[in-house]
matplotlib code that plots the C-alpha trace (Angstrom):
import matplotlib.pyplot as plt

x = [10.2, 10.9, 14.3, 16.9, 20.0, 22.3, 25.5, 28.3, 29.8, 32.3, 34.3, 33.4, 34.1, 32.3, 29.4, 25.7, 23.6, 21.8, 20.1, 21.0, 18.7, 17.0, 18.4, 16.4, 14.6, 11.5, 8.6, 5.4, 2.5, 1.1, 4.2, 7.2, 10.3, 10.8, 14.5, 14.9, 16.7, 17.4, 19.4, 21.2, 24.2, 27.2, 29.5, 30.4, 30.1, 29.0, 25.5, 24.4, 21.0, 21.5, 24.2, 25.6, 28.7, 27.7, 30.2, 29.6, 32.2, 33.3, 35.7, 39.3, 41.3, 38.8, 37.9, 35.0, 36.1, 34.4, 37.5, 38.1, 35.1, 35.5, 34.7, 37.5, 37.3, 33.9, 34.3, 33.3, 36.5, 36.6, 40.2, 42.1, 44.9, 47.1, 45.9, 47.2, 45.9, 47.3, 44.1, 42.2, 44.7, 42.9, 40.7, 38.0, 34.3, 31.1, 28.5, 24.6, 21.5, 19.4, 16.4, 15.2, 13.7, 11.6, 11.1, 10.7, 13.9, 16.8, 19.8, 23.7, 26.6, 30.2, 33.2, 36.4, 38.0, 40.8, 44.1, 44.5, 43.2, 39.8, 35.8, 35.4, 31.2, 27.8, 25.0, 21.3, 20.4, 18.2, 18.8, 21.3, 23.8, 20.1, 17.6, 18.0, 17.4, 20.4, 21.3, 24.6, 25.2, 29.1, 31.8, 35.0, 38.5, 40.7, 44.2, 43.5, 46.0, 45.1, 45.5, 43.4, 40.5, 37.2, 37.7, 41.8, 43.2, 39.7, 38.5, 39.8, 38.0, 34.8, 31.6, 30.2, 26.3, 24.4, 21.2, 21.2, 17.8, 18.5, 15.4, 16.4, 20.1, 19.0, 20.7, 19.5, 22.1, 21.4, 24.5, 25.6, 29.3, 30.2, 33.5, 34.6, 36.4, 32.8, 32.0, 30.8, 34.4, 33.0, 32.9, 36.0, 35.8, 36.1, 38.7, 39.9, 40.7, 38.0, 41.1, 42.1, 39.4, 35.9, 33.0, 29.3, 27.3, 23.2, 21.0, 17.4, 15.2, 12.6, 10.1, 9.6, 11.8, 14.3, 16.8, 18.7, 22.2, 24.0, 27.4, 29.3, 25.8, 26.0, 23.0, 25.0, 22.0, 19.4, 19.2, 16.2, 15.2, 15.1, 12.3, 10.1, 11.3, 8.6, 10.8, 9.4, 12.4, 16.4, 19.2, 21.7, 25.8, 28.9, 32.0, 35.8, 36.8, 39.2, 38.6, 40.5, 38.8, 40.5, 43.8, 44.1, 45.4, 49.1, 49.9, 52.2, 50.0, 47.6, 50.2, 49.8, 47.5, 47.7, 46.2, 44.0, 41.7, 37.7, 36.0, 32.6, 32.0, 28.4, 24.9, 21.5, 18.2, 15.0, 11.6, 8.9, 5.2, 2.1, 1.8, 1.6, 4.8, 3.9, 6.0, 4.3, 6.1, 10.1, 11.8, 15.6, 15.1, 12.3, 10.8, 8.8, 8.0, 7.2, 7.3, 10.1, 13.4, 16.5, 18.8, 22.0, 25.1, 27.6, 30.7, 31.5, 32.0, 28.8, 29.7, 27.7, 29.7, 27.3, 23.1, 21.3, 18.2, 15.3, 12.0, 9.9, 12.0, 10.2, 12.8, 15.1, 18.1, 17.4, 18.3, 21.8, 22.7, 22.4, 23.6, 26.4, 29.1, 31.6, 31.4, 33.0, 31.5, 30.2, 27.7, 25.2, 22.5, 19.4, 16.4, 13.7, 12.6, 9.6, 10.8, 12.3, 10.6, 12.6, 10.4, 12.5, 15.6, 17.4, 20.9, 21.9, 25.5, 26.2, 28.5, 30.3]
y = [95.0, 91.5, 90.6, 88.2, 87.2, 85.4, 83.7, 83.2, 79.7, 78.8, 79.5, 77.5, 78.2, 80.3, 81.0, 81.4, 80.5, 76.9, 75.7, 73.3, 70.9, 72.6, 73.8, 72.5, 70.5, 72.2, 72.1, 70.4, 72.2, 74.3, 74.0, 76.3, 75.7, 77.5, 78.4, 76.8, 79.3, 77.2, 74.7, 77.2, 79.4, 81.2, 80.5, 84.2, 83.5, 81.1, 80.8, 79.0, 79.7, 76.9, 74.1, 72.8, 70.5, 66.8, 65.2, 61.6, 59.2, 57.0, 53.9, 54.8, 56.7, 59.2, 61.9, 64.6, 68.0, 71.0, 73.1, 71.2, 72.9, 76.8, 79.4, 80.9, 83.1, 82.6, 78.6, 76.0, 74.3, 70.6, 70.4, 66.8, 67.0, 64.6, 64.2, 63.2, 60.5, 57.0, 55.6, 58.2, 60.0, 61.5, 64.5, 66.2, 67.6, 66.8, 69.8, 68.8, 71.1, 72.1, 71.6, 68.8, 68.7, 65.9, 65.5, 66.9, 68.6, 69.5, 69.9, 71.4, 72.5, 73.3, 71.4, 70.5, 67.7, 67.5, 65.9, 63.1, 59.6, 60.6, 60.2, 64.4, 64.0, 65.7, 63.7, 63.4, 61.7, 60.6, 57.8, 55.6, 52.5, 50.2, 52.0, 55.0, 56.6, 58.0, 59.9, 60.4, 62.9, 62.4, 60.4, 61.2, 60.2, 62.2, 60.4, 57.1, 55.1, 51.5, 50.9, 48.0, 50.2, 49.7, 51.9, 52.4, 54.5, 56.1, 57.2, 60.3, 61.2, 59.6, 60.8, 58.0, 58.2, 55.9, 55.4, 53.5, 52.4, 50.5, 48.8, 46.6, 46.3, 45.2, 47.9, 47.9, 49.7, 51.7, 53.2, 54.9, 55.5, 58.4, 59.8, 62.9, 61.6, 60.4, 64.6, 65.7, 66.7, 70.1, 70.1, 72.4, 69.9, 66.5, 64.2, 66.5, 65.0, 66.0, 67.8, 69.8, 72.7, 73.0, 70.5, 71.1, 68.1, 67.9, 65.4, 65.7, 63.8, 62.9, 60.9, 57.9, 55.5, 58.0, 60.4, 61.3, 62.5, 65.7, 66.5, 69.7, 70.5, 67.2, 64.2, 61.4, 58.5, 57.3, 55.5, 53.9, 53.4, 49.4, 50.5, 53.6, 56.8, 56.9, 59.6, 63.5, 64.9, 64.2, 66.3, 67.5, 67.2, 67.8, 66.1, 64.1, 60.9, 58.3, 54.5, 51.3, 50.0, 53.2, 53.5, 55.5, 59.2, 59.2, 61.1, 62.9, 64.4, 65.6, 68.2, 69.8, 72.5, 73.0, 68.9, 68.2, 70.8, 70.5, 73.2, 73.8, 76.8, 77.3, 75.0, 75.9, 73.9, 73.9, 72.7, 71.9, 73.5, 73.8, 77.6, 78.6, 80.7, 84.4, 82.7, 79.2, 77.8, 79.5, 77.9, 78.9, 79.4, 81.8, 83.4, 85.5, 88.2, 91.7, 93.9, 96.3, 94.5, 93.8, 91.1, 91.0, 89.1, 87.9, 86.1, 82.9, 85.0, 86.0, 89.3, 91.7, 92.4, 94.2, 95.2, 95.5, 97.2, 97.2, 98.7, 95.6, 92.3, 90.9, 87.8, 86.8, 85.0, 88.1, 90.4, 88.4, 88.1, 91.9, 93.2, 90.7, 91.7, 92.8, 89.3, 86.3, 82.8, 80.6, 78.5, 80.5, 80.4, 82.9, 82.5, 84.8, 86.2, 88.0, 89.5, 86.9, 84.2, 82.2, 81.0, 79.3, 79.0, 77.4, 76.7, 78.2, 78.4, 81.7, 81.5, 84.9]
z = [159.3, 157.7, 158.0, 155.9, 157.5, 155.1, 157.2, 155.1, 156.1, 153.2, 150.7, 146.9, 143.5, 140.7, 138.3, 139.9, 142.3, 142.9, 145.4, 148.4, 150.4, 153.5, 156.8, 158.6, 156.4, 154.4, 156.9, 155.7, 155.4, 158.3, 160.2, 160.5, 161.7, 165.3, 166.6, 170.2, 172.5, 175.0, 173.1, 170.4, 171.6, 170.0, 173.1, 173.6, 177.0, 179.6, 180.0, 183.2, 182.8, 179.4, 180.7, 183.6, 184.3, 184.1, 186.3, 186.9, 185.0, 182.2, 182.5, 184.2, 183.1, 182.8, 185.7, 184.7, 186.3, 186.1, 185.4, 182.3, 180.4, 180.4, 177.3, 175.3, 172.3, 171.7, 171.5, 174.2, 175.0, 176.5, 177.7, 178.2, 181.1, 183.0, 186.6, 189.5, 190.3, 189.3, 187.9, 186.7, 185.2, 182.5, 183.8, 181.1, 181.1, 180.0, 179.8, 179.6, 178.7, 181.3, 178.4, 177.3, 173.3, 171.5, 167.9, 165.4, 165.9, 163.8, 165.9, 164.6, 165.8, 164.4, 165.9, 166.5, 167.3, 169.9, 167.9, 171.0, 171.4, 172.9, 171.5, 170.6, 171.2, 170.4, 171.7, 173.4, 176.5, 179.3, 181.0, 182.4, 181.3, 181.6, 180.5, 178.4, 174.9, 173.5, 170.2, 168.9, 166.5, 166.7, 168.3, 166.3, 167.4, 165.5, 166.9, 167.9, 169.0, 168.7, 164.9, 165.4, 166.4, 164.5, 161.3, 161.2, 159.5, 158.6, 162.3, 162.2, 159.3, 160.4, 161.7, 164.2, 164.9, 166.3, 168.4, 171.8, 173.3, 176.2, 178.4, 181.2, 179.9, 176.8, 174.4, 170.4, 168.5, 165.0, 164.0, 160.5, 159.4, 157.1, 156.1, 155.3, 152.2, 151.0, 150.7, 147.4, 145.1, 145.3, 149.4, 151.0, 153.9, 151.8, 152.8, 156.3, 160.1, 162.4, 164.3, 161.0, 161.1, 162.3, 160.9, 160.8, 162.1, 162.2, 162.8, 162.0, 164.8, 162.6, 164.6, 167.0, 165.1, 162.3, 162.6, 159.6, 159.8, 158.0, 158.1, 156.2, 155.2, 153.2, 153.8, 154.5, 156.0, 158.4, 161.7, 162.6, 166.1, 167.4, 169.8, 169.6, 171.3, 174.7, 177.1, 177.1, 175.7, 175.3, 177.1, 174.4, 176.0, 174.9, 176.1, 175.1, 176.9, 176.1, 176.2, 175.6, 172.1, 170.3, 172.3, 175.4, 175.1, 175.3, 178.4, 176.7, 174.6, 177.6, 178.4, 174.9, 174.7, 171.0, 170.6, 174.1, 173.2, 171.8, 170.2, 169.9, 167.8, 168.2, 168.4, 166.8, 167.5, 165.6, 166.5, 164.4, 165.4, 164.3, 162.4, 158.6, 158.2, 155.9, 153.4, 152.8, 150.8, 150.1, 146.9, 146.7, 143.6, 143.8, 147.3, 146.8, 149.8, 148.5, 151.4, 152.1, 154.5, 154.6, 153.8, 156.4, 155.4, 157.9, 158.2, 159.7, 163.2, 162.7, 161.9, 159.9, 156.7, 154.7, 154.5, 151.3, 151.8, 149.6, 149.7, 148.1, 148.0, 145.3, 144.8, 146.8, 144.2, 142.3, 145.1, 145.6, 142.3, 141.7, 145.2, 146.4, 143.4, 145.7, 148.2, 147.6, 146.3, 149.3, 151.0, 152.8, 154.9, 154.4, 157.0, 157.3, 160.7, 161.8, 165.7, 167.5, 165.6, 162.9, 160.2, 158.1, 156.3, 153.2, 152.2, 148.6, 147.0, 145.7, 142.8, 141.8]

ax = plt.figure().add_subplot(projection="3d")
ax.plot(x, y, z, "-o")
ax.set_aspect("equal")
plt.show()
């Protein structure tokens, strides 16, 4: 059986459907994008046999402990807390994969930011503070309180990336800044605070020297590497921490539940082989597949909300224009599976 799942991620506006860049990218030819297990997870539950707590420790305040990382309501939670301790009085949680991936990857993963004075981060890794390689896909501070701090009034609508590459203590920097107010007019997340709702952030590890950066399933830029990437693979971490050039966390606020949280919602990696997928080349606009399947549409929970069934799926905008009447407009996300392999998959707006 060849299988369509179509996630429903947001709500838009109205007329038909049109097509969206890739997610991940359109592979080139004889390769297929390949979902990594290992690195993708709803967060229904703790999964030990994925992460593990990463415990050493930034600058005071800060104190990594492993009760401040724990799974809630299907959502990785990174909680901030007053400790007892009279300098490190901030206590938190880093988590790090027990994989390691290497380009060409695609990586994603929907969060949210805490609403305190403290980086909310997704990031790659391996190395230390002299000699590493480091991605990151997002440092947001969603409350700073240093007003002074490097983009104002803007950080807590900013996405922060940036790559490290760090031989001998001698660290070349590539970041790339990009707003949330800078979101297409038509986007339902332009101009929110990381801490307002959830955000989707992706980076695209390209090569040796590029990754290019996504956010809200929006391109927003390119870093390229100072040095070439050399190591066998990054570790991919989650984590919040709070640090003098933003403001500390006000310790006030570390006793508020409803603001010292993080939220990761889910994560999805995708790795780039060597294969020519059935479908060589899908065109939102026109895939062609005709074999009998099934197209499988699901809510943000990921939750199926309704199967349309069809004994030759001959095009696939053709089969959601006719058979989606009842849903409502949104972004979505189709990808095509054959058993447990992901061959690819494509962002369309469906407009009703």
């Amino acid at each position: 059986m060849f299988r369509i799942n179509i996630l429903l991620l947001l709500s838009i506006m109205t007329i038909t459907i049109t097509s969206l860049f890739a997610d991940p990218p359109e592979p080139p030819a004889g390769k297929h994008w390949e979902k990594v297990s290992a690195l993708s997870d709803e967060f229904d539950s703790w999964d030990s046999n994925k992460w593990a707590h990463s415990l050493w420790n930034y600058d005071v305040p800060n104190i990594m402990m492993q009760s401040q990382a724990f799974i809630s309501d299907g959502k990785l939670c990174i909680r901030a807390q007053l400790h007892n301790d009279p300098q490190r009085w901030m206590k938190t949680c880093r988590i790090t994969s027990k994989t390691k991936i290497r380009y060409p990857v695609y990586l994603e993963c929907s969060m949210k930011a805490s609403d305190i004075s403290c980086y909310n981060t997704f990031w790659l890794n391996d190395g230390d503070i002299n000699n590493r390689e480091e991605i990151d896909v997002c440092e947001n501070n969603a409350n700073p309180t240093n007003p002074n701090c490097q983009h104002g009034a803007e950080m807590p609508y900013t996405m922060q990336s940036n790559i490290h590459h760090c031989v001998n203590g001698d660290n070349i920097r590539s970041p790339w800044y990009f707003s949330t107010k800078d979101l297409s007019a038509s986007n339902p997340k332009k101009g929110e605070k990381f801490s307002e709702g959830y955000h989707t952030i992706a980076c695209h590890w390209a090569d040796n020297r590029n990754v290019y950066w996504y956010l809200n399933d929006e391109y927003t830029g390119v870093s390229k590497a100072g040095r070439d990437f050399v190591k066998n693979g990054l570790f991919v971490l989650f984590d919040q921490w709070t640090n003098t050039w933003d403001g500390l966390a006000d310790k006030n606020s570390l006793n508020d539940n409803s603001r010292n949280t993080m939220y990761v919602d889910w994560v999805r990696t995708w790795r780039l082989v060597d294969g020519t997928p059935i479908v060589n080349k899908v065109n939102p606009l026109g895939a062609f597949i005709g074999m009998s399947g099934k197209v499988e549409i699901y809510d943000i929970r990921g939750r199926v909300i309704q199967t349309i069934s069809s004994d030759n799926i001959t095009e696939v905008n053709q089969l959601l224009r006719t058979r989606t009447k009842g849903l409502s407009t949104g972004l979505y996300l189709y990808w095509y599976i054959i058993g447990n392999k992901t061959i690819v998959n494509k962002k369309i707006r469906l407009f009703q």
